[in-house]
C-alpha positions as CSV (number, residue, x, y, z in Angstrom):
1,X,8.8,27.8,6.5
2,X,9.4,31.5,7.4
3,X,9.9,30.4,11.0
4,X,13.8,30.0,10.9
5,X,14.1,33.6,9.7
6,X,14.9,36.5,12.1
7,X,14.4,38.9,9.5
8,X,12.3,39.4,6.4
9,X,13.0,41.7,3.7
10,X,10.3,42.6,1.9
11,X,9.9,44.7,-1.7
12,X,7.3,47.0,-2.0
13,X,6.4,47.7,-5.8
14,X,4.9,44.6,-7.0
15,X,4.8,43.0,-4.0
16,X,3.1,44.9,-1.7
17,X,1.5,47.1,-3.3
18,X,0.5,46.1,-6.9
19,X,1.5,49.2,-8.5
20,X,3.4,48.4,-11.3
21,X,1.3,49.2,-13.8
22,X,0.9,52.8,-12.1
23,X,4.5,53.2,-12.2
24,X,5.1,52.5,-15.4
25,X,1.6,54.5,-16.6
26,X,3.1,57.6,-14.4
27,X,7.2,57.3,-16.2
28,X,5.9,57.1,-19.6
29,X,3.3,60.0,-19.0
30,X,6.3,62.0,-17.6
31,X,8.8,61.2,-20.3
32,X,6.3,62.6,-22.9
33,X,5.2,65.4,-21.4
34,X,9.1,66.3,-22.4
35,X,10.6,64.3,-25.3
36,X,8.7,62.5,-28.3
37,X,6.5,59.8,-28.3
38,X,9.5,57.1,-29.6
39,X,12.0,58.5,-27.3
40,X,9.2,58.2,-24.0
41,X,8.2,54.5,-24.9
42,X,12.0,53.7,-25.1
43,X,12.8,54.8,-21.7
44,X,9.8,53.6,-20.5
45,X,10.5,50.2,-20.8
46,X,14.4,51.1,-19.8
47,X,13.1,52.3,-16.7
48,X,10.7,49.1,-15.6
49,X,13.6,46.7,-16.9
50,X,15.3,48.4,-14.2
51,X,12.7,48.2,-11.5
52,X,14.4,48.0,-8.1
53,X,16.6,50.7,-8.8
54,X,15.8,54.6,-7.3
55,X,14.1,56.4,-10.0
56,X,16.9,59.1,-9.3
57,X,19.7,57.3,-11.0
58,X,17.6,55.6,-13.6
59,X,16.5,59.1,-14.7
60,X,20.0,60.5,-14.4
61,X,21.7,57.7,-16.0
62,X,19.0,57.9,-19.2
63,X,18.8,61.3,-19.8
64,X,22.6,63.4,-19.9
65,X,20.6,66.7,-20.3
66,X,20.2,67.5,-16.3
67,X,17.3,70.3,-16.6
68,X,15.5,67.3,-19.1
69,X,16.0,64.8,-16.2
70,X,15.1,67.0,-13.1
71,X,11.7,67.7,-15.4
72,X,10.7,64.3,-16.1
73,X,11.7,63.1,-12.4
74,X,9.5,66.3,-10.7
75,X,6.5,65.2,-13.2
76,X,6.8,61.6,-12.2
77,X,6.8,62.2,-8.9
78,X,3.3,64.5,-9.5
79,X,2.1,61.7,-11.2
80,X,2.9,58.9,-8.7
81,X,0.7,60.4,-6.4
82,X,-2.0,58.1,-7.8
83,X,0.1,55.2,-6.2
84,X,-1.8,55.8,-3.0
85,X,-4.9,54.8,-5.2
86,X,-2.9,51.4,-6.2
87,X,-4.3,47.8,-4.2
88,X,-2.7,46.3,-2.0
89,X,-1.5,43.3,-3.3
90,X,-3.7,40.2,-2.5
91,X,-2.4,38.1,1.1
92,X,0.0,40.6,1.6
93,X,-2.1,42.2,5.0
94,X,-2.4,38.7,6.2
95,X,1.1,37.7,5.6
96,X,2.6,40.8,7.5
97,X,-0.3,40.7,10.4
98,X,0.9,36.9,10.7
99,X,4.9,37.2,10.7
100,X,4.3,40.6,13.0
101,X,6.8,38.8,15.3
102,X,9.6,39.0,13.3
103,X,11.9,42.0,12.2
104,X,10.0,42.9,8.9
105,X,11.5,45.8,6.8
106,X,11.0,47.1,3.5
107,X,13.7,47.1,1.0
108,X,12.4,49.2,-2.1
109,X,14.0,51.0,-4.7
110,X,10.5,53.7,-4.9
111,X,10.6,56.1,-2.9
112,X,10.5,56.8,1.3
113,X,7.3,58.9,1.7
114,X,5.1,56.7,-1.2
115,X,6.0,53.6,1.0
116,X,5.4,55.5,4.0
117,X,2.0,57.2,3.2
118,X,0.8,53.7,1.0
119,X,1.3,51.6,4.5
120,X,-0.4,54.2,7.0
121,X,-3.3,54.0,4.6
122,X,-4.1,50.0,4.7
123,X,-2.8,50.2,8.8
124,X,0.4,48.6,8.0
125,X,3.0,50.8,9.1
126,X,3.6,50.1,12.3
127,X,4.6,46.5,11.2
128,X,7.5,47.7,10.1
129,X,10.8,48.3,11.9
130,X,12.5,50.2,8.8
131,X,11.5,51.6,5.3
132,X,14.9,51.0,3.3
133,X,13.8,53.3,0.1
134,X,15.1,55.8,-2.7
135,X,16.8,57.3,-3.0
136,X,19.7,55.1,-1.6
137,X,19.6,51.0,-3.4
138,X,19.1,48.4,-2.0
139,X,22.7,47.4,-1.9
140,X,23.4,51.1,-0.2
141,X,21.2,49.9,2.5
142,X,22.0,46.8,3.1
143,X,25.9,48.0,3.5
144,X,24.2,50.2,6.6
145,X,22.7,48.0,8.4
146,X,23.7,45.1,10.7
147,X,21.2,41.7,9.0
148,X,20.7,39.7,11.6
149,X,20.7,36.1,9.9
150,X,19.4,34.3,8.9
151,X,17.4,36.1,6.8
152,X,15.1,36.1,3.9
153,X,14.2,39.0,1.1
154,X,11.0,38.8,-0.9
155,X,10.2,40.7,-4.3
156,X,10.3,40.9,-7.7
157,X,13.2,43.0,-8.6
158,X,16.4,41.8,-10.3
159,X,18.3,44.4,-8.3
């Protein structure tokens, strides 16, 4: 079925790696180290109904206080190290070891060097022609680069 495509896009939070649950474990751990509990379970569920989106802008766009943002984003970020501990998600190693012959990319809203280091550990890096990641979206990316049809995108994200 994939065979008429010359490139795949393919998401990496959910679909790849199965680290949702991290991520939104890692924002609301964040968001109360520095505002209340109600205020930290509010954005956390405004910043997973906007997965796909750079965690940059959703952090920005939610909190006007910019010292109160750039907190919550560096703790995040501290946090989301446990992503590397995230699985893979199941078929996913088989999938890209089996379409290795066409242009796969990833096309994420996370972040460049989580993708990065999370593929390098489970040897799938270099299966990859392009990480397209945070903190640019997806649209921002796709705007730079030249698709060469006909092509397919993969995820989970509404964005």
């Amino acid at each position: 079925m994939l065979s008429k495509y010359n490139q795949i896009f393919i998401d990496f939070d959910g679909v790849i790696c199965d680290s949702n649950g991290f991520k939104s474990a890692n924002i609301l751990g964040a968001a109360r180290k520095y505002t209340n509990e109600a205020e930290a379970v509010t954005f956390e569920k405004y910043f997973t109904g906007n997965n796909g989106i750079p965690r940059e802008l959703k952090i920005h766009s939610y909190f006007s206080d910019v010292e109160l943002a750039e907190n919550i984003l560096g703790e995040y970020n501290r946090l989301n190290k446990s992503l590397l501990e995230a699985p893979l998600a199941q078929g996913v190693s088989e999938f890209v070891k089996k379409n290795a012959s066409k242009k796969l990319m990833v096309l994420s809203g996370g972040d460049f060097t989580e993708i990065k280091d999370f593929l390098k550990l489970h040897g799938l890096d270099t299966y990859f022609s392009a990480i397209l990641a945070g903190p640019l979206t997806k649209g921002e990316h796709l705007g730079r680069i030249t698709i060469e049809r006909p092509a397919v995108f993969i995820g989970d994200s509404i964005h």
